[in-house]
N, C-alpha and C positions, 0 to 999 in steps of 0.2 A: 504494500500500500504506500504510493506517496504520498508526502509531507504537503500539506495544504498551506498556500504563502497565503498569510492573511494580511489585506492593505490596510483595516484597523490597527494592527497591532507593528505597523511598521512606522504609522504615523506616531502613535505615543510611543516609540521608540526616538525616534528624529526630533521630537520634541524635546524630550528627556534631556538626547545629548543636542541640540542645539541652545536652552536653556543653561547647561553647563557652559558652554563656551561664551554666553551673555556676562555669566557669573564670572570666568576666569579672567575673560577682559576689566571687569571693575576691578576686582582684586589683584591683578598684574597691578594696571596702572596707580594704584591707590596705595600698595606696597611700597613699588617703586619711588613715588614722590616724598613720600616720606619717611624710606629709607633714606634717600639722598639729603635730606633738610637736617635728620637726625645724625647720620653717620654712622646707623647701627648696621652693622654686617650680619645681626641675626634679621634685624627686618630685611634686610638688603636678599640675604638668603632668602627668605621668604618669597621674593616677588620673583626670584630666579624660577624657584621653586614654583610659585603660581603660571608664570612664563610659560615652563616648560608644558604645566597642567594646562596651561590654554593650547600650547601645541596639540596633546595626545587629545585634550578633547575637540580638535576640528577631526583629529584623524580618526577619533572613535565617531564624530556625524558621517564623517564620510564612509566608514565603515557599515555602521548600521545601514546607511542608504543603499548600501552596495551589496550586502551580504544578504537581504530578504528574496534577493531576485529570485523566480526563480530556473531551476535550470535551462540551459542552452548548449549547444551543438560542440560548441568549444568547453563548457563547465557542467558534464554527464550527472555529477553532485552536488548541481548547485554553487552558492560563492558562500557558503557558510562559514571556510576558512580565511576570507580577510579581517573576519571578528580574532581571530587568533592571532592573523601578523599585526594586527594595530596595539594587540595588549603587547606583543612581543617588543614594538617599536617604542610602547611608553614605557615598558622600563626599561630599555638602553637609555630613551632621554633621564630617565630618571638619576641613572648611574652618572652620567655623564655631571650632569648636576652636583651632586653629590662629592665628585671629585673636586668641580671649582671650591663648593662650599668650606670644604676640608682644606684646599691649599691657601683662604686666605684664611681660615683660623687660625692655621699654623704660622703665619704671616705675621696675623698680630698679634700673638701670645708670645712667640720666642724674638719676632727679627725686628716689625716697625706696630708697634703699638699705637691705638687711635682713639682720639676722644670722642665719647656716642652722648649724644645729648636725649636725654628719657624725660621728654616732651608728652607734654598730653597728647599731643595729636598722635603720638607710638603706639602709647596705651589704646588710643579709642578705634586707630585701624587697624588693631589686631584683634580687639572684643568685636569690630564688625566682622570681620573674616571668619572666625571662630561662628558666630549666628551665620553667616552665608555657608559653610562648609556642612554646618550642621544639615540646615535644610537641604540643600545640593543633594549630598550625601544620599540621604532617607529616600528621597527622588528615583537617584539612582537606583539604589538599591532595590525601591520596589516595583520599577519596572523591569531590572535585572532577571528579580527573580518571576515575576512573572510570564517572565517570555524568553529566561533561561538565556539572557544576552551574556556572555561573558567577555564585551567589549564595554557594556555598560557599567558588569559588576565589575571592573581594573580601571574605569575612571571615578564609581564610588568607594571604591575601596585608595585609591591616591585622594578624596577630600576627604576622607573622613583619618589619613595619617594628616592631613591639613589641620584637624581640631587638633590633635596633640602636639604638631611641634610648633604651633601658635600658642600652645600652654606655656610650652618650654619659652620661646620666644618672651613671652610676658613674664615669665618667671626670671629670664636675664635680665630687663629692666627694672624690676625690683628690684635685683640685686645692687644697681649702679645707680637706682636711687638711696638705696642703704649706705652705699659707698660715699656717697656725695655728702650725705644727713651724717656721718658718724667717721670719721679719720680709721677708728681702729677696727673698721671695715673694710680699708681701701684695697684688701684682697677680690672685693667682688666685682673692683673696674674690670676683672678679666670677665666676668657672666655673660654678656653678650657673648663675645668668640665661643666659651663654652656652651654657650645654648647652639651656637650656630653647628657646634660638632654634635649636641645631640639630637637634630632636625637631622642629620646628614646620617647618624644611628639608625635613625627612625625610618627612612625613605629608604636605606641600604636594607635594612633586613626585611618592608614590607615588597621591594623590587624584588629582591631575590625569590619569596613567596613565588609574586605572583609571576617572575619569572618563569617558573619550575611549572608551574601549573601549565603556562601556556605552552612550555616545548610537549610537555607531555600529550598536549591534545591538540601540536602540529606535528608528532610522530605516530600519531594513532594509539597512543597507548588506550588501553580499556578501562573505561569507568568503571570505579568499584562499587560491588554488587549486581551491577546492571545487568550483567550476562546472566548471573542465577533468577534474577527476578522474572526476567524472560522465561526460562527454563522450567519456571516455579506456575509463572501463568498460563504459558503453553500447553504442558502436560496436563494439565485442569481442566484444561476443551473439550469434549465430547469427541474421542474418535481416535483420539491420539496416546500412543501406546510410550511414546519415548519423545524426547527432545533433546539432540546433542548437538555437535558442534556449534556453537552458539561464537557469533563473532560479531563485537560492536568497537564504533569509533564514532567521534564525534568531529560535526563540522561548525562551529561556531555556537549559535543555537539550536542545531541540528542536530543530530545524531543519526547514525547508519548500520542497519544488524541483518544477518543472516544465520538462519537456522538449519537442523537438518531435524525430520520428525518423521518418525514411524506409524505408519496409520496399517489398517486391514490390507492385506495385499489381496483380495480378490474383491476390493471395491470397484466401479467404473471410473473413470474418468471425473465425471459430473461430480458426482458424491467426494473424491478427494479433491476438485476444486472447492466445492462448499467448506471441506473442514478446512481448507487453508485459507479461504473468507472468513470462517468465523475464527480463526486463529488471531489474524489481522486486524479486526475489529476489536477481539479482548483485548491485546497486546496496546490498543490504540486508545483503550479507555483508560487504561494505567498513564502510558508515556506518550501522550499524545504528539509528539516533535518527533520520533521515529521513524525510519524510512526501512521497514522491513520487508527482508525478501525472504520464502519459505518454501524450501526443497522439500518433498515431501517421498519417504521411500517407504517399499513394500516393509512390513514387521515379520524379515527372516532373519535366521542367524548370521547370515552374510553380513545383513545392514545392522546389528546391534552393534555397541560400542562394546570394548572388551569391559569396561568397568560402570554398568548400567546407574545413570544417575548421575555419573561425572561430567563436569563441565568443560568442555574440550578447549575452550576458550578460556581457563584458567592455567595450564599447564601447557610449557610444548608439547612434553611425551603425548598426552591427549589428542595433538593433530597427527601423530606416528601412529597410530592403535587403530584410525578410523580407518574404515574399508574407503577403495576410490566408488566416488556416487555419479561417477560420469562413464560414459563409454561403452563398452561391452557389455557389460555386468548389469548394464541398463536396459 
């Protein structure tokens, strides 16, 4: 059964991330400006930091717009995976990021040290950012999960490290107002560059995350669980004796699975197209985003797997064991 592209559900997707990118541009610029008035390197980070997030979220619009298509002559699966190269692209920007932020801390902690002036105006544009990140975020997130975007969930999931190292961020300004109120404080004129390393903590360990996540589902690795769940609702059908090699990957918000299932081998035709209809439709009321394809073989000793019940799609050995379902034998 193929995956049904819905145009409602592509529009509050574009929405989603085109609102993000409304947000990123206030927050760039509003960063920036008083980063530079202040001289603080952790707001300064901040708006690099926002910068970049205005980046990844044009390429997550452009993404979303691009990924709902659906398939064509040149893309047999759809464009589900330019949801996966756009999260892959915001965290290299991320990294990249991360590195400036890191070499001018070091900069002015050991070599040219800089006076940062903790201005109201520091304070009140990062208590905004913090409310704009907040909202963003939840946005994200619950169209994310809605509609299983994981181009949308890697730009809420970058605002919502935004609420935290804008905490950090505000927490170094206090320190350098401490510093200024009190002499035998003057240890905390370092708190900015230290906040700015621990934004650059923050963004390193959540890229990496969502790094990891996105290679894994531009190499096809298999979603866990997914294959047994299939396996578990398939065999439940009416008709069907066995379900084994079970093979799934995902394309974006997509995902792609193929079965092998054992039904009566002295059925007609007709009769096992209906169980592999009603196969289709169970499977579709569970995981509705699936693109399942379902080989259906006679229920002889030939076609059993050697270890009935095993998921062939959790182990190599498991695609070694299975008999060939093509060819002769067929």
């Amino acid at each position: 059964m193929e995956i049904r592209y819905d145009n409602i559900a592509n529009r509050e997707k574009v929405w989603a991330a085109l609102s993000s990118v409304l947000a990123a541009v206030l927050l760039t610029v509003m960063k920036l400006v008083v980063g530079l008035m202040t001289n603080s390197l952790g707001i300064l980070a901040e708006a690099a930091h926002s910068g970049l997030d205005l980046v990844a979220a044009i390429v997550t619009l452009l993404a979303v717009r691009i990924s709902d298509r659906p398939a064509d002559h040149d893309h047999l699966y759809g464009h589900g995976k330019v949801e996966n190269i756009s999260a892959l692209f915001e965290t290299l920007l991320l990294l990249l990021t991360c590195a400036w932020i890191i070499y001018e801390a070091v900069q002015r902690l050991f070599f040219r040290p800089a006076d940062v002036d903790p201005s109201m105006w520091a304070f009140l544009t990062m208590a905004i950012s913090i409310g704009v990140d907040i909202s963003r975020s939840r946005m994200l997130y619950r169209v994310a999960r809605k509609y299983n975007s994981q181009a949308l969930e890697a730009d809420g999931l970058h605002f919502s490290t935004d609420i935290w190292s804008s905490s950090v961020v505000i927490l170094g300004l206090v320190g350098l107002v401490l510093a200024n109120q009190f002499p035998a404080l003057s240890f905390l004129r370092q708190a900015d560059a230290m906040a700015a390393l621990m934004v650059a903590a923050i963004v390193i360990y959540v890229s990496l995350q969502l790094g990891k996540r996105t290679v894994l589902a531009l190499v096809d690795t298999a979603p866990k669980g997914v294959a047994d769940q299939i396996r578990q609702i398939v065999e439940a059908v009416p008709g069907v004796t066995n379900c084994h090699h079970v093979r799934v990957r995902y394309a974006g918000a997509f995902s792609f699975a193929d079965i092998h299932v054992l039904v009566e081998g002295g059925l007609k035709l007709n009769e096992v197209h209906a169980i592999t209809e009603a196969i289709e439709k169970t499977v579709h009321l569970q995981l509705p985003t699936i693109d399942l394809v379902v080989h259906p073989e006679p229920d002889s000793p030939q076609f059993r797997p050697k270890e009935p019940g095993s998921n062939s799609a959790a182990s190599p050995e498991s695609t070694t064991s299975e008999p060939p379902s093509s060819g002769k034998e067929e």
